[in-house]
LONUTOR-659211 format. One record per atom (N, C-alpha, C): residue number from 1; residue in one letter; x negated, y negated, z negated; atom name. Coordinates in steps of 0.02 Angstrom, whole numbers, plus 50000, padded with zeros to 5 digits. Atoms other than C-alpha are relative to their C-alpha. Layout:
residues N
REC     n   res      c1      c2      c3   atom
REC   NUM     A       X       Y       Z     CA
...
END
This chain:
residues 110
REC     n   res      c1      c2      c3   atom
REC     1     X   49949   49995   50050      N
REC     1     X   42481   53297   56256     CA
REC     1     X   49992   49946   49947      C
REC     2     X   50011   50046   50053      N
REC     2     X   42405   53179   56127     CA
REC     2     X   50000   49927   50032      C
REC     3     X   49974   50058   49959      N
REC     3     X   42438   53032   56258     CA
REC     3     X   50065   49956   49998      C
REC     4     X   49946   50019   49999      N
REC     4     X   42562   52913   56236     CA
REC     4     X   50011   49950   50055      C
REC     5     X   49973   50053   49965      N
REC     5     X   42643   52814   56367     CA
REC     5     X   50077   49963   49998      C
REC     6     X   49956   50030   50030      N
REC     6     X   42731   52680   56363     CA
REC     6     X   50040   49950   50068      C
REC     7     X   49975   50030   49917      N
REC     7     X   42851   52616   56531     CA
REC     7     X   50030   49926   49959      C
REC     8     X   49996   50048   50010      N
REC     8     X   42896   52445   56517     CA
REC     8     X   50045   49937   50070      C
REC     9     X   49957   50050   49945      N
REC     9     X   43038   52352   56628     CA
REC     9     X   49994   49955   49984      C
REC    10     X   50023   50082   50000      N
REC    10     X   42995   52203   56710     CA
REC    10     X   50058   49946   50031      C
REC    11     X   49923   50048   49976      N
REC    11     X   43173   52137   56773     CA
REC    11     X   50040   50032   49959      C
REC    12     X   49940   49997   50033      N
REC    12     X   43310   52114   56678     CA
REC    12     X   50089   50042   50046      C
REC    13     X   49936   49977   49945      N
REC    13     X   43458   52239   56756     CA
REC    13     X   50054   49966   49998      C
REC    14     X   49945   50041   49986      N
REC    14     X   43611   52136   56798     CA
REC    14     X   50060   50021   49958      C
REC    15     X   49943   49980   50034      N
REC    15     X   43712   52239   56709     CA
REC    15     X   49977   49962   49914      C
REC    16     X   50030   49998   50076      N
REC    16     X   43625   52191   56531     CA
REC    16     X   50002   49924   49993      C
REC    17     X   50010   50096   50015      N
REC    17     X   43627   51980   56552     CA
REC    17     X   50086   50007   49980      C
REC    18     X   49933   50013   50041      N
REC    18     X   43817   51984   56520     CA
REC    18     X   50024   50020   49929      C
REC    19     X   50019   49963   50069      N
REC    19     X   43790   52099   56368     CA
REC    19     X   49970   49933   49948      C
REC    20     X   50040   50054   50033      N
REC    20     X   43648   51970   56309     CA
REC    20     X   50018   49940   49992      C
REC    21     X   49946   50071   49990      N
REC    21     X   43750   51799   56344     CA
REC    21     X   50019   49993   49925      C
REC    22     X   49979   49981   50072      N
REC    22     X   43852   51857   56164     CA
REC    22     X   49950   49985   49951      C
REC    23     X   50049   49968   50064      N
REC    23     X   43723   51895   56065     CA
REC    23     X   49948   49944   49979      C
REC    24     X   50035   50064   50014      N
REC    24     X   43632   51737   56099     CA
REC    24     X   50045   49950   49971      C
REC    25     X   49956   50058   50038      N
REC    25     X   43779   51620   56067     CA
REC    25     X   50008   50026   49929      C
REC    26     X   49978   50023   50065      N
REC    26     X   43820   51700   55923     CA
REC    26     X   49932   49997   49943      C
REC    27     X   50064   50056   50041      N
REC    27     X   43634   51673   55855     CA
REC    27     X   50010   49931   49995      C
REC    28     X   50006   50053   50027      N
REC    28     X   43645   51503   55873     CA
REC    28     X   50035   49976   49977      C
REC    29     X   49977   50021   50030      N
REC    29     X   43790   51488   55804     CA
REC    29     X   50002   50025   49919      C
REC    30     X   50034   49997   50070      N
REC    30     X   43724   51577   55638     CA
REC    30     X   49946   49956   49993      C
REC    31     X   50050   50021   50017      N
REC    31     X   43567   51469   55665     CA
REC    31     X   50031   49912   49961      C
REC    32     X   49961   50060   50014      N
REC    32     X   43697   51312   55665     CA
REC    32     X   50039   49993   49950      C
REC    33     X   49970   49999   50060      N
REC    33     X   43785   51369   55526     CA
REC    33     X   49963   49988   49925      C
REC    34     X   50064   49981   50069      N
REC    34     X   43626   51393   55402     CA
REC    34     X   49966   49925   50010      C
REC    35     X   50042   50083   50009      N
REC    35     X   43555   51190   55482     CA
REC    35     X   50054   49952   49948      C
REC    36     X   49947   50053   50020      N
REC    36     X   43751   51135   55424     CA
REC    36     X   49977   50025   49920      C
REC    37     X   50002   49968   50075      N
REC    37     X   43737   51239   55243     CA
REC    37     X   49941   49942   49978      C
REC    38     X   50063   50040   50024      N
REC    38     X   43546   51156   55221     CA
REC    38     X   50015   49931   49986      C
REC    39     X   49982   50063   49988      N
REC    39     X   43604   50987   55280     CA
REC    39     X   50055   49986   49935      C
REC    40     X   49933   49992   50051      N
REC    40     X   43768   50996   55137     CA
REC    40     X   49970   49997   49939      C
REC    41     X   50020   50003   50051      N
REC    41     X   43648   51047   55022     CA
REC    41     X   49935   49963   49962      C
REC    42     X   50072   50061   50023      N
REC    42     X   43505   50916   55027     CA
REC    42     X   50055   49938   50013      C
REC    43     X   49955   50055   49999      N
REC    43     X   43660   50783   55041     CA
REC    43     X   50037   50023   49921      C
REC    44     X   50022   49983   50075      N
REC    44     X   43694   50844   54870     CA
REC    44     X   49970   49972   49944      C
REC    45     X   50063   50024   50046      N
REC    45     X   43561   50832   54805     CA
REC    45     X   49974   49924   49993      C
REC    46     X   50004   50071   49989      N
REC    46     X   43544   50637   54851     CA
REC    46     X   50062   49967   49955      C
REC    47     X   49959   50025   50044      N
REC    47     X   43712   50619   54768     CA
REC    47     X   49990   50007   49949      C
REC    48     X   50011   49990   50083      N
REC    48     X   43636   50678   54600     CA
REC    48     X   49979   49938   49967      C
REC    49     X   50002   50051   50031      N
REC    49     X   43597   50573   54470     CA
REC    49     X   49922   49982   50021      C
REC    50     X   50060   50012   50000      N
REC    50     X   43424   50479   54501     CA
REC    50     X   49941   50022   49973      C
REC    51     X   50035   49976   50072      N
REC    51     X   43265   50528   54425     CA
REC    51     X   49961   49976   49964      C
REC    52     X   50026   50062   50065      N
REC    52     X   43224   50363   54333     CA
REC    52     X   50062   50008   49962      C
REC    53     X   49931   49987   50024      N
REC    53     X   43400   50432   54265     CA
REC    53     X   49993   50053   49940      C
REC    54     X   50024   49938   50028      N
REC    54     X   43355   50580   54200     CA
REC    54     X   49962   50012   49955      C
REC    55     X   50043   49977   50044      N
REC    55     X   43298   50652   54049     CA
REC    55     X   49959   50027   49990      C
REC    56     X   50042   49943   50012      N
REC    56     X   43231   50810   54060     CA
REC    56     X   49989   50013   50077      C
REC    57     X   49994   50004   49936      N
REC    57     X   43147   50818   54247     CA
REC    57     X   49940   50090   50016      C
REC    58     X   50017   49958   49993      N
REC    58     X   43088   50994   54322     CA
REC    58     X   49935   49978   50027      C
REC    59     X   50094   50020   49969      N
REC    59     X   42898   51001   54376     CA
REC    59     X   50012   49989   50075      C
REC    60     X   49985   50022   49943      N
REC    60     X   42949   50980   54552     CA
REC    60     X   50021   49895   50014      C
REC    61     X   49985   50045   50001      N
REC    61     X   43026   50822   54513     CA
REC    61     X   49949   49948   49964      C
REC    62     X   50059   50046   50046      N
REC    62     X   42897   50741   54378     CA
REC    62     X   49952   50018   50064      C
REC    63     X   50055   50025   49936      N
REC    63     X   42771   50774   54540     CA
REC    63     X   50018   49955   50017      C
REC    64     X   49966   50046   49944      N
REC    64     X   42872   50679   54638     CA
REC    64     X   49999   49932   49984      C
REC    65     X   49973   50047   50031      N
REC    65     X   42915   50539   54492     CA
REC    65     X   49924   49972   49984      C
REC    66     X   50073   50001   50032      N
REC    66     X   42725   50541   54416     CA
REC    66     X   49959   49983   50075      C
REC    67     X   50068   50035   49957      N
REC    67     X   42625   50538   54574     CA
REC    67     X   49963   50066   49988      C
REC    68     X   50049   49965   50026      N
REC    68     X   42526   50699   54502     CA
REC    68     X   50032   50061   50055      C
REC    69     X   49989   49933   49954      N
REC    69     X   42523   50873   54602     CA
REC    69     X   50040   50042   49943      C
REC    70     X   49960   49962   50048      N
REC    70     X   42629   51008   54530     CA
REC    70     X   49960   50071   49976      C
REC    71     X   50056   49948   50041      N
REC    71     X   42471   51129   54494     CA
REC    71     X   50000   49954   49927      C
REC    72     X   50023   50042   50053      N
REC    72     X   42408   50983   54392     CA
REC    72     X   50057   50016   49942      C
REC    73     X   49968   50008   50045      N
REC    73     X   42550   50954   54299     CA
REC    73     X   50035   50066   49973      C
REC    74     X   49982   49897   50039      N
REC    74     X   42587   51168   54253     CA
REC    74     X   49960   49983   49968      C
REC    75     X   50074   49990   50041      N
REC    75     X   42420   51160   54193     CA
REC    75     X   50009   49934   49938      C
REC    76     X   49996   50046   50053      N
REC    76     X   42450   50997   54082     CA
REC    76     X   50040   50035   49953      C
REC    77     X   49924   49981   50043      N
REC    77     X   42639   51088   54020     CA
REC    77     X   49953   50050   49975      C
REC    78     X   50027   49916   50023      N
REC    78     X   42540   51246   54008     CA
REC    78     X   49960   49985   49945      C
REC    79     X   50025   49993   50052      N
REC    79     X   42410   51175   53896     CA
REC    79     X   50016   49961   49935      C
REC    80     X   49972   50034   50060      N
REC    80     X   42526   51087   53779     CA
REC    80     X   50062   50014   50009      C
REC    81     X   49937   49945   49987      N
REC    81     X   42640   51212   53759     CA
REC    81     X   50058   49942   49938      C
REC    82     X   49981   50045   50040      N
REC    82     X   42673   51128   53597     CA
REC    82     X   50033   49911   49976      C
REC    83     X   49999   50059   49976      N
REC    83     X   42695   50958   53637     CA
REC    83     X   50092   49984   49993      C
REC    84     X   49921   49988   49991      N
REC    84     X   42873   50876   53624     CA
REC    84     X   50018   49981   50063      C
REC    85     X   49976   50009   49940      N
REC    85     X   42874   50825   53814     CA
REC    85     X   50008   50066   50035      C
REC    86     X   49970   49915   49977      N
REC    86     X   42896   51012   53836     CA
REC    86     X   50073   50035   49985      C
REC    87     X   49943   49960   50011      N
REC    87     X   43052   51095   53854     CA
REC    87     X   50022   50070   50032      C
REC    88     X   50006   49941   49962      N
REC    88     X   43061   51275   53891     CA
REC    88     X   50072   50013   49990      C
REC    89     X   49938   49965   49999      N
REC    89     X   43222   51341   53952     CA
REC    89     X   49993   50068   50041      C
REC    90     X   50001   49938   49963      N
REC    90     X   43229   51523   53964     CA
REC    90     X   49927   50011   50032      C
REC    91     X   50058   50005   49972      N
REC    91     X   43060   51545   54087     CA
REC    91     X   49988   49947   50033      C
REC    92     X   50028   50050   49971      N
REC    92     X   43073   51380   54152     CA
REC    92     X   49987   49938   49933      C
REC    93     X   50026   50037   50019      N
REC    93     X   42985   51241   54106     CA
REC    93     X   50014   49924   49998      C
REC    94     X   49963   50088   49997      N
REC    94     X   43068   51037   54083     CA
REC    94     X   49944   49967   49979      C
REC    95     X   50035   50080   50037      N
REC    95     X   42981   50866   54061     CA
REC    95     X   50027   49961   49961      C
REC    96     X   49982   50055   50013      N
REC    96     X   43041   50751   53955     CA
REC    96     X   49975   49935   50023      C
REC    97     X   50011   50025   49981      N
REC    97     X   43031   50612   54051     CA
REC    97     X   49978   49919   49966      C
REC    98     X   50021   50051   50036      N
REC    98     X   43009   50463   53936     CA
REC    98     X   49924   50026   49946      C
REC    99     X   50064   49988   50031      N
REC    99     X   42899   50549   53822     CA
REC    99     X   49932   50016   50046      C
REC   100     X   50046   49976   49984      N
REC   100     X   42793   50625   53942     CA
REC   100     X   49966   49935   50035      C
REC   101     X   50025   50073   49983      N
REC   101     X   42763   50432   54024     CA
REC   101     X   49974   49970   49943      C
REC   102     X   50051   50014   50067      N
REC   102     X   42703   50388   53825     CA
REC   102     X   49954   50030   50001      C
REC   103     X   50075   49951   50003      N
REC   103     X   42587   50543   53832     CA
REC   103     X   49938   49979   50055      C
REC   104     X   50020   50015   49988      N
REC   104     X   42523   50488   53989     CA
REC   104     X   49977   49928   50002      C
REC   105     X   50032   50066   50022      N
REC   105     X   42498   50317   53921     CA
REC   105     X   49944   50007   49973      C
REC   106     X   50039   49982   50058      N
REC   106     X   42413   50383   53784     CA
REC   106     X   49912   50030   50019      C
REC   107     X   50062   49980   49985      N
REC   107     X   42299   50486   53876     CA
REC   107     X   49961   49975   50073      C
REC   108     X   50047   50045   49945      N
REC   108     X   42244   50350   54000     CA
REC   108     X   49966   49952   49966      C
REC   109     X   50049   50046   50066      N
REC   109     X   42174   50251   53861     CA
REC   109     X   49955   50048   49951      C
REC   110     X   50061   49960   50022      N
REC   110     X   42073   50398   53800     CA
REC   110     X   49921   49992   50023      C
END
């Protein structure tokens, strides 16, 4: 009684592949819909303005622009909260991008 078994068909019944046919196309055509959406929306993003353009650049982007990892550079924003290359909007966090290229002037000659 405390036994469980478990049967397990090993051919596909003939009746059930015409069923399945559907169900696959229309996966890939949700999978093809979500590569076109992605694709739309990183073509986008290329049309934005540059980010030697840009003022205020999100920590994703100052990685990218700086060269520095984006731990590093939380941990820099984080410990100069104060600082005017900080710009907190709401819970996120901005670079000022000119200033924060003075700061790191500043503190490569330390």
């Amino acid at each position: 009684m405390d036994k469980i078994i478990y049967l397990q068909e090993r051919t596909i019944k003939p009746q059930a592949v015409p069923y399945m046919v559907p169900l696959a196309y229309d996966a890939i055509m949700r999978l093809d819909n979500k590569i076109k959406e992605a694709n739309s929306i990183e073509s986008e993003k290329k049309n934005s303005l540059p980010i030697w353009h840009k003022y205020l650049l999100t920590i994703e982007e100052a990685a990218e622009y700086f060269g520095i990892g984006e731990k590093r550079l939380r941990s820099i924003v984080n410990e100069n909260i104060g600082e005017d290359f900080v710009v907190e909007i709401g819970s996120q966090k901005r670079i000022k991008r000119q200033l924060f290229e003075q700061y790191l002037n500043y503190a490569g000659t330390i």
